[in-house]
C-alpha positions, 0 to 999 in steps of 0.5 A: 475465553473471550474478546474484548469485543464482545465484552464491548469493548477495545483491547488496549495497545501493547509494548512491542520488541521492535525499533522503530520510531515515530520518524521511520514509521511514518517515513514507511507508512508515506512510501507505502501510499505516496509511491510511483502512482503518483507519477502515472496516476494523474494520466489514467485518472484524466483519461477515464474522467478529465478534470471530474477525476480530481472528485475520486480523487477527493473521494478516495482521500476522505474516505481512506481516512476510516481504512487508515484509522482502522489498520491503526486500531488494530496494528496497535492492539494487536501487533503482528507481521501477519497484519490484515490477514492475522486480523482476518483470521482472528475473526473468521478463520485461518482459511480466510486469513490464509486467503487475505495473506495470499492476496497480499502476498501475491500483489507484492511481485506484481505491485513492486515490478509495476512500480519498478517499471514506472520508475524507470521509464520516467527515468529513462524518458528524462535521460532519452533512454528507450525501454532497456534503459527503462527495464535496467533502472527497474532491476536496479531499484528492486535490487536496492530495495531488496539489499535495503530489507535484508540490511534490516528494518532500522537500516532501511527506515532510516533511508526511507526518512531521509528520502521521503523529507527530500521528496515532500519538499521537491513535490510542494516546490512543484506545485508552488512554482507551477501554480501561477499557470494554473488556467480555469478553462482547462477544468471545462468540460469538467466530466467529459465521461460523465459519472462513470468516468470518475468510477473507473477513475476511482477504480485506477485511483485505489493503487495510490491509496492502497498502503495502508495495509502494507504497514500493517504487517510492520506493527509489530516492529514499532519500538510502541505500538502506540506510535501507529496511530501517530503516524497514520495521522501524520501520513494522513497530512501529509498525503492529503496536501501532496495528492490534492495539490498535485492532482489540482495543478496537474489539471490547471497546468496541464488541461487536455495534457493530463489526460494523453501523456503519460508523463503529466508529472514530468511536464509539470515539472518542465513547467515549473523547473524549465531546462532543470526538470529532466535531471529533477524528473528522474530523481524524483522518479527513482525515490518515489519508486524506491520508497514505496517498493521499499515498505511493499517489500518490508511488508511482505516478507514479514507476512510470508514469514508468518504464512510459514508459522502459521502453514500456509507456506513451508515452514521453513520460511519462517525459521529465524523470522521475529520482531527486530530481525529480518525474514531472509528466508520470506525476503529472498521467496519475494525476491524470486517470485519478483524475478519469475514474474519479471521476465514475463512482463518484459519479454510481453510488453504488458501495459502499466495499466494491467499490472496497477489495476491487478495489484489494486484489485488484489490490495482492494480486496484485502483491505475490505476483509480486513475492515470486515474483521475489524468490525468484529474485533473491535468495539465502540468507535472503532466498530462504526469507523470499521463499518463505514470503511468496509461499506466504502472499500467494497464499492471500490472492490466492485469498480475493479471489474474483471481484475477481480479474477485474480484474488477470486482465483488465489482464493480458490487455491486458498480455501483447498480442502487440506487447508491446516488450522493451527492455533500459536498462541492464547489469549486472555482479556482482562478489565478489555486488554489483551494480556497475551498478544501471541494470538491463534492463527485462526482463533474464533472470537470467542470459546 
């Protein structure tokens, strides 16, 4: 048997058995990008670069446009919760895609506490509240996101719509009302840190792009996988014009501002909204947090369920786990890992900074195998947008630095000498379509 891809080209989309439309999909797929970053990614970016940090910032978005189209690719032709580290496995093995699992998996815990935390600290800096009330929001948050995901998938889209409608007007509102104050002088000097300093940008920056990998593992849960694409593209607007503005008048507003609080988005709003903006503040604060934590954790407990399938967890985290139903079992393993590694966090006192470069270096590297992969499972246009999006995030693997350790370490534990191989599944390629979409867990190109 053979893939389509050495026959030269591309499995075609298939039916899927889940509900989700085009609205709730999108919805999802914005969480999963436009999340907290947004509310401490203008300050670290303004600190490594000034105002040069809005070139990574243009440079991620135009070249997180390939990553983005490729995830569609595959989660639309081959829908499954296992998402970049099925891929990974189609293509080079199950111990590599046991490796990209546990990356993922693993940054969930960090990723959704450190996007919790930001939450609650906007918050609790908007109410006057001190780090308890920063740490109580936060629990609050994941607590709701974790209820939301055991609700079920629909439940927790249909949520997520309504949030992100209301937050895509509040941020445009912002950005139109603040924009008058814009002042040209607060873009000089424009690289303050020189070339290095837009890298390092670019390097905090991949947190707020890191996204799209998250929705892969939700393919499978589109009413049509032809839908994924349409809503990538529509993601893909409306990230652009939200990031771009947002970063544009953070910098013209705010000038040195940007770069040594905090809070720029707070500030912002003061700007435009007056004595209004704390109570706007913190609601923006806790939907932002909110959807992002929401798609993070849908996404995770969908691929926890299929590292059980697929023996790189117990299996019995995966028992009652299928398109349409949610994975208690996996969801209640990422509520408890989320816990364990809270009390830590909380009790240390550890920078924002750590966790979000931590979780980017470990979703970074995710995403260059899985781009990797999509250059041997896919053909034709699909294989040159996969290349270039492999070439771009592997330089942005390299700007991580020493949080590399982190997946380096995991994929150490998952390439253990006991590491099982199974195969699920079978497939067939009849005229470049995939007949049979339950593929192996570690399926080899071809046989």
């Amino acid at each position: 048997m053979v893939t389509s891809a050495t026959k030269g080209s591309s499995v075609r989309p298939v039916r899927n058995t889940g509900g989700l439309g085009l609205g709730e999909g999108t919805a999802l797929l914005v969480g999963s990008v436009l999340g907290p970053g947004v509310l401490a990614l203008p300050h670290l970016a303004a600190a490594a670069a000034g105002p040069a940090s809005i070139l990574a910032w243009l440079a991620l978005l135009a070249l997180s446009v390939p990553v983005a189209t490729t995830f569609a690719a595959l989660g639309s032709r081959l829908p499954d919760g296992g998402g970049a580290a099925t891929y990974v496995a189609r293509a080079f093995g199950a111990r590599a895609g046991a490796v990209v699992g546990w990356w993922f998996y693993a940054a969930v815990p960090v990723g959704t506490l450190a996007g919790a935390l930001i939450g609650g600290e906007y918050v609790a800096a908007s109410l006057g509240g001190g780090r308890a009330m920063a740490v109580a929001i936060a629990c609050g948050l994941l607590a709701l996101a974790f209820a939301a995901n055991h609700a079920g998938l629909r439940m927790s889209g249909r949520i997520q719509l309504f949030l992100v409608t209301a937050l895509a007007m509040l941020l445009v509102t912002a950005i139109v009302v603040a924009a008058p104050r814009a002042d040209a002088a607060n873009f000089t000097p424009f690289a303050p840190h020189g070339a290095m300093g837009v890298v390092h940008a670019a390097g905090v920056l991949f947190f707020a792009f890191a996204g799209w990998e998250a929705v892969s593992h939700l393919s499978a849960e589109f009413a049509d996988s032809r839908l994924l694409p349409r809503a990538t593209s529509l993601t893909l607007g409306i990230v652009g014009v939200l990031y771009l503005g947002l970063a544009l008048i953070v910098t013209g507003v705010l000038g040195e501002r940007a770069a040594t609080s905090a809070v720029p988005l707070a500030l912002l709003l003061e700007e435009g909204f007056g004595g209004a903006a704390r109570p706007v503040t913190a609601v923006a604060a806790l939907v932002l947090s909110f959807i992002a934590i929401n798609t993070y954790v849908a996404g995770g407990s969908r691929l926890g369920a299929v590292l059980a399938r697929d023996h790189a967890l117990p299996g019995w985290f995966a028992r009652g786990a299928e398109p349409g139903r949610p994975p208690h079992r996996s969801l209640a393993l990422l509520a408890v890992l989320t816990g364990a590694g809270a009390v830590p966090v909380v009790v240390s006192g550890l920078g924002l900074d750590a966790l979000m470069r931590a979780t980017a270096a470990c979703l970074a590297a995710v995403t260059v195998l899985a781009m990797a992969a999509a250059v041997r499972l896919l053909a034709g246009r699909g294989r040159v947008v996969a290349l270039a999006a492999t070439a771009f995030t592997a330089v942005v693997v390299a700007s991580c630095g020493a949080f590399l350790l982190l997946p380096a370490l995991l994929a150490v534990a998952g390439l253990r000498p006991n590491a099982r191989r199974t195969e699920v599944g079978r497939t067939e390629v009849e005229g470049g379509g995939v007949r049979d979409r339950t593929l192996p867990a570690g399926a080899a190109r071809s046989r």
